[in-house]
Every structure is written in structure tokens, then in C-alpha cells.
LUMMIRO-617836 format. One line per field, with one value per residue (C-alpha): x, y, z; residue number from 1. Coordinates in Angstrom, 3 decimals, padded with zeros to 6 digits, always signed. Layout:
N
east: [X  ...] $
north: [Y  ...] $
up: [Z  ...] $
nr: [NUM  ...] $
//
This chain:
228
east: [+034.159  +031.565  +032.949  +030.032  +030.763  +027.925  +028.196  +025.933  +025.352  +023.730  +024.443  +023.499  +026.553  +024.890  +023.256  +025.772  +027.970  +025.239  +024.905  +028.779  +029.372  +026.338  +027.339  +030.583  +030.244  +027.988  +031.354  +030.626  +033.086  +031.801  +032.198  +030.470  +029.496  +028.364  +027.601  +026.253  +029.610  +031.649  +029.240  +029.466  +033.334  +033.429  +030.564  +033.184  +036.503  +034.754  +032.293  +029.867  +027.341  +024.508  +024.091  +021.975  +020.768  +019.491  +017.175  +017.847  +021.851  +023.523  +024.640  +021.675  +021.590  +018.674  +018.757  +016.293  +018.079  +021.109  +019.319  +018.363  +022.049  +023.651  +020.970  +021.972  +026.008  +027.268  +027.744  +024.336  +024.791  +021.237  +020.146  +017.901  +017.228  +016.702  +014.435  +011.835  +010.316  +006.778  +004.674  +003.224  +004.514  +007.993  +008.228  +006.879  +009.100  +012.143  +011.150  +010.478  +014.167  +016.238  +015.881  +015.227  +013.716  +012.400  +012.912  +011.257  +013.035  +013.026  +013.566  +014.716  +017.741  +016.839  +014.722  +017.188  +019.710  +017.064  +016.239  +020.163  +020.379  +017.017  +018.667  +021.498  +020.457  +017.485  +020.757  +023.113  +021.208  +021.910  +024.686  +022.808  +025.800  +029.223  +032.113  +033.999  +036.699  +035.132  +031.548  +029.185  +026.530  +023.372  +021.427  +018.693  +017.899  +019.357  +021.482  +025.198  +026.699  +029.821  +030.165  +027.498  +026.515  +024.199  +025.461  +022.192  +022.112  +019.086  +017.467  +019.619  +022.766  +022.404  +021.737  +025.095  +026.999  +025.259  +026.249  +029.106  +029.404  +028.503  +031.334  +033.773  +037.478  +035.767  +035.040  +031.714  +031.168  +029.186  +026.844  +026.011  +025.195  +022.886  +021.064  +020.972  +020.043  +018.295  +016.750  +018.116  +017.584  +020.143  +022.779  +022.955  +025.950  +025.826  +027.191  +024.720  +026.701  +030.223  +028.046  +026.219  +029.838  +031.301  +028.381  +029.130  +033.074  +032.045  +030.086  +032.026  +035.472  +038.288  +039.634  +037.021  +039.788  +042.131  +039.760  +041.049  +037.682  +035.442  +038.531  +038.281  +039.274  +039.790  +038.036  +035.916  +034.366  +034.903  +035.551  +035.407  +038.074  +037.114  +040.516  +043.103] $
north: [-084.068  -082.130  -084.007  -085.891  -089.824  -092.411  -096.362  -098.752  -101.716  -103.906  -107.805  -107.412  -106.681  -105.376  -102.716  -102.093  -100.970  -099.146  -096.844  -096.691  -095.595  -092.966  -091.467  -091.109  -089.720  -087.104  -086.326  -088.534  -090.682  -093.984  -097.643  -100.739  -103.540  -106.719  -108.342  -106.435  -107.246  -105.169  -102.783  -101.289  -101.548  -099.535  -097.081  -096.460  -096.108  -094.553  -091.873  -092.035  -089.062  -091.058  -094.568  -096.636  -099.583  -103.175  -104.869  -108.434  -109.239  -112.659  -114.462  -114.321  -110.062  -109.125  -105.860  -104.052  -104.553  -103.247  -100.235  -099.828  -100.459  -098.077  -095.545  -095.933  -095.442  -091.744  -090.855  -090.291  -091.211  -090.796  -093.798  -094.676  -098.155  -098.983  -102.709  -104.998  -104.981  -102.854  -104.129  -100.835  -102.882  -103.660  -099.736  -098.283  -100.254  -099.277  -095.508  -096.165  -098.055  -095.053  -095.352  -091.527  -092.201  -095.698  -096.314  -099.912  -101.777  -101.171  -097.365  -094.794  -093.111  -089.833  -090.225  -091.775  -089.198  -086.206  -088.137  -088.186  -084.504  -083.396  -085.705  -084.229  -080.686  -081.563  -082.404  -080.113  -076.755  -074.333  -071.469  -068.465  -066.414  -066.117  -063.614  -062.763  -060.388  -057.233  -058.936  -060.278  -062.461  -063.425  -066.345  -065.241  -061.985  -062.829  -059.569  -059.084  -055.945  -054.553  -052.462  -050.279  -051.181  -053.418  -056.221  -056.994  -061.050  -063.461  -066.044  -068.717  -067.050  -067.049  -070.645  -071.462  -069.463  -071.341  -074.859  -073.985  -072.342  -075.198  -077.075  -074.550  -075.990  -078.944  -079.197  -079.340  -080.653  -078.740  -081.844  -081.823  -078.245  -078.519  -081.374  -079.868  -075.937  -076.361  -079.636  -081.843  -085.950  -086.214  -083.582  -082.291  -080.661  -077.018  -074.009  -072.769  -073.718  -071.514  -068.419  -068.298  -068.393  -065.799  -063.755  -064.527  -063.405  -060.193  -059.411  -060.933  -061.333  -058.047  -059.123  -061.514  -062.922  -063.718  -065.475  -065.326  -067.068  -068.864  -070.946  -073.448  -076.928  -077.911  -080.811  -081.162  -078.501  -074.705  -074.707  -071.799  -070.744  -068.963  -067.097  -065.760] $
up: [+063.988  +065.569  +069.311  +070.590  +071.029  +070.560  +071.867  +069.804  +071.590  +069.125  +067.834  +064.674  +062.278  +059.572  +061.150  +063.648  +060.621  +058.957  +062.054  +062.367  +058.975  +058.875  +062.603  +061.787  +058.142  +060.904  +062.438  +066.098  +067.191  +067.746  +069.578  +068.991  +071.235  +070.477  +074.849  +077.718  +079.448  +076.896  +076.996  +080.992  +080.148  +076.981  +079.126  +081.603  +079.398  +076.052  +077.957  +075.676  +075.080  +074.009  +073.961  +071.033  +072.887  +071.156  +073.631  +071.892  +072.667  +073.267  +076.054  +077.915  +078.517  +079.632  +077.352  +079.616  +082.942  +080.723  +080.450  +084.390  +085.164  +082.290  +083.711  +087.679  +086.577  +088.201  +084.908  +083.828  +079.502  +077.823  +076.204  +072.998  +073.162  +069.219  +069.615  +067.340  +070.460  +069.401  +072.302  +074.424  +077.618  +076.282  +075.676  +078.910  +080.487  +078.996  +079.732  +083.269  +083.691  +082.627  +078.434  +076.938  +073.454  +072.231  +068.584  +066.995  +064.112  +061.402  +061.445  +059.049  +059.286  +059.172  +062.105  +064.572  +063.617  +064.572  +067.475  +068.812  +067.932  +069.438  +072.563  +072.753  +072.904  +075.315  +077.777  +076.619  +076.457  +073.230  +073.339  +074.582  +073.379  +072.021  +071.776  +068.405  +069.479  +069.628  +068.554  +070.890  +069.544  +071.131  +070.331  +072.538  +071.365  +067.583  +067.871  +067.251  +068.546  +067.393  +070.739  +070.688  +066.526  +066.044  +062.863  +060.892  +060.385  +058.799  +060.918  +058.851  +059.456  +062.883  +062.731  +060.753  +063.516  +066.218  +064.560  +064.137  +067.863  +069.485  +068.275  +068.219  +067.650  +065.819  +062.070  +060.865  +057.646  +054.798  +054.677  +057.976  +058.195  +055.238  +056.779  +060.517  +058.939  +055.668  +056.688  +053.536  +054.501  +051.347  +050.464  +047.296  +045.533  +046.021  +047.008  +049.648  +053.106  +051.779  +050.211  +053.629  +055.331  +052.845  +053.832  +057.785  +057.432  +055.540  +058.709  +061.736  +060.601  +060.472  +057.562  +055.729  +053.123  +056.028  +058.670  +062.095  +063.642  +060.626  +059.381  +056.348  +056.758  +052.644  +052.182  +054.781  +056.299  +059.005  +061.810  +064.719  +066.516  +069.533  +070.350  +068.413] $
nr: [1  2  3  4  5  6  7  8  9  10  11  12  13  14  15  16  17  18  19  20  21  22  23  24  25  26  27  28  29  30  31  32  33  34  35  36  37  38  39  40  41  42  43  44  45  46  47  48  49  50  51  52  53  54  55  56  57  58  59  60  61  62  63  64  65  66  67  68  69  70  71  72  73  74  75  76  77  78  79  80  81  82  83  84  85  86  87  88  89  90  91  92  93  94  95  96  97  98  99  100  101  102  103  104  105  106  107  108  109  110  111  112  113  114  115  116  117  118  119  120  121  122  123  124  125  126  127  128  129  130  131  132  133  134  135  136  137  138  139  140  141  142  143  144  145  146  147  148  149  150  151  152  153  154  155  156  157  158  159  160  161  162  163  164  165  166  167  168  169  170  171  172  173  174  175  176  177  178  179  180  181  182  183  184  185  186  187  188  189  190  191  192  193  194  195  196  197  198  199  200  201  202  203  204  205  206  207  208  209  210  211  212  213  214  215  216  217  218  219  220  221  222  223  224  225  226  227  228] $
//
């Protein structure tokens, strides 16, 4: 689970389900509304980190004053309202009542997903840093220092250890880091994502075949601990 919870507020079963299954199998936890009623509920009791938003629900929602009243909560949860609705007024109106991103039916995949990522990190700035016992890594300056000795690292190993840093305790999944660092829309079998962390242990860890902070999870993925 890489920890970030998504709401999908849509009527539509099928692809309610479709985004279920393909958010979850990208380690979010979600929860799925069908009415605008359920929805301010499950927005208070779920605390969602995004919300997907269909403009069209039942029971005579309007889904757009949805989105002005999910926007004015305390809680401030960015919202992508996902719509047929392609007319330039429908969608500058939406933007101006709170929505973040506007995404028109149908849509690929791929695309939402980089759109909740890109989201997510637009309101929940990167890790400028992290400490490894004795290590400190910066994500600014892309230099670890072991106390005064500098650790040389590539560009993509730095962006493992920051995927994986920014969920630290949770498990991230070999797929998703080969689709959120190497860019893959499917995910092929190889052995890329566990070379690149046998390469980061060899660097980072005291004892690289006993891991005390890149751990494996069999079957489904590392995860970081951050203390010993």
C-alpha cells in the first residue's frame, strides 16, 4: 500500500470498478460512492486524499455544486472531477468551484493515474531528505554522505530511494515502481526493480544480505523502514 486513500464518486458501476480495481492494484485504499449524500459522509469518515468526481450522479445532485461544497469543507481534499461533460463552459466552471484537474470521458488510464500522482505531489511536496542511520541522503543536492564520505548513486537510484522514501513503512510494489521510475504504462516481467535494490543495499545498508532499512515484503514488494 503506498498509504494515500482515493473516494470515487461516480454512478456508473462499470467504471467505478474499473478505477477500484486499477487504484488499488496501485496500492491506494479506496471508497466508492454512488449519491452526493453518501459522498460528504464517506468525505468526512474516509479522509480521502484525492477525490475522483462524476459530474452526472442520481437523485437530482447537482455534481458541480458537489464540487463547491467538497471544496469549502475544513479539510481541504483535492478533487479531479472525471465528466462527459467536454463543453469549455462546463470545465471552467468546475475549476473556478474548487475542482483541481478536469478529466472528460472517455479517458485512458494511464493518464488519470499520472494525473492523481502529479496531484498528489503538487500538494504534498517531495522529500528533500532522509536519514539512514549513519547516511544522510539528499534529494536536493542528489548526494548521500556517509559522515563526511560522499556514497556515489545514479539519477535512477536516487529515484527508487525517493519512492520508496515517501512511503516509508508502506510497501511499494515492484510494478508500481517500474511504472512511476522507468515510465512502463504496462509492466513487464523482469528483474530491473530488485537488481536496482540489490545495488541500493550494497551502498546504504551495513549488512546488505541482512537489511535493517530496504526490507523485502515476498510477494509483493520493499518497503523502508526508517528506524531500527
Amino acid at each position: 500500500m503506498n498509504g494515500k486513500r482515493v473516494l470515487v464518486v461516480e454512478d456508473d458501476t462499470s467504471i467505478a470498478r474499473m478505477l477500484r480495481y486499477n487504484l488499488e492494484f496501485d496500492g491506494y485504499e479506496v471508497e466508492w460512492s454512488q449519491t452526493g449524500r453518501d459522498t460528504l459522509s464517506l468525505a468526512e469518515s474516509f479522509l480521502p486524499d484525492v477525490i475522483l468526481l462524476d459530474l452526472g450522479l442520481p437523485e437530482g445532485v447537482d455534481g458541480l455544486d458537489l464540487c463547491r461544497r467538497l471544496s469549502q469543507r475544513q479539510e481541504r481534499t483535492p478533487i479531479i472531477i472525471i465528466t462527459a461533460r467536454a463543453a469549455k463552459e462546463d470545465r471552467v466552471r468546475g475549476l473556478m468551484l474548487g475542482a483541481d484537474d478536469y478529466v472528460i470521458k472517455p479517458f485512458a488510464l494511464e493518464e488519470l493515474l499520472a494525473r492523481i500522482t502529479a496531484l498528489l505531489r503538487r500538494v504534498n511536496p517531495r522529500l528533500n531528505g532522509v536519514k539512514l542511520g549513519d547516511i544522510n541522503v539528499d534529494f536536493r543536492r542528489l548526494r548521500v554522505l556517509r559522515g563526511t564520505t560522499e556514497i556515489a548513486m545514479t539519477d535512477r537510484e536516487f529515484e527508487v530511494l525517493r519512492h520508496l522514501a515517501e512511503r516509508a513503512g508502506a510497501i511499494v510494489s515492484r510494478d508500481e515502481l517500474l511504472r512511476l521510475v522507468w515510465g512502463y504504462s504496462t509492466t513487464p516481467t523482469t528483474r530491473t526493480v530488485d537488481n536496482f535494490i540489490f545495488r541500493l543495499r550494497n551502498k546504504l545498508e551495513p549488512d546488505p544480505r541482512h537489511p535493517r532499512y530496504i526490507r523485502t515484503v515476498h510477494g509483493d514488494g520493499y518497503r523502508l523502514t526508517l528506524n531500527d
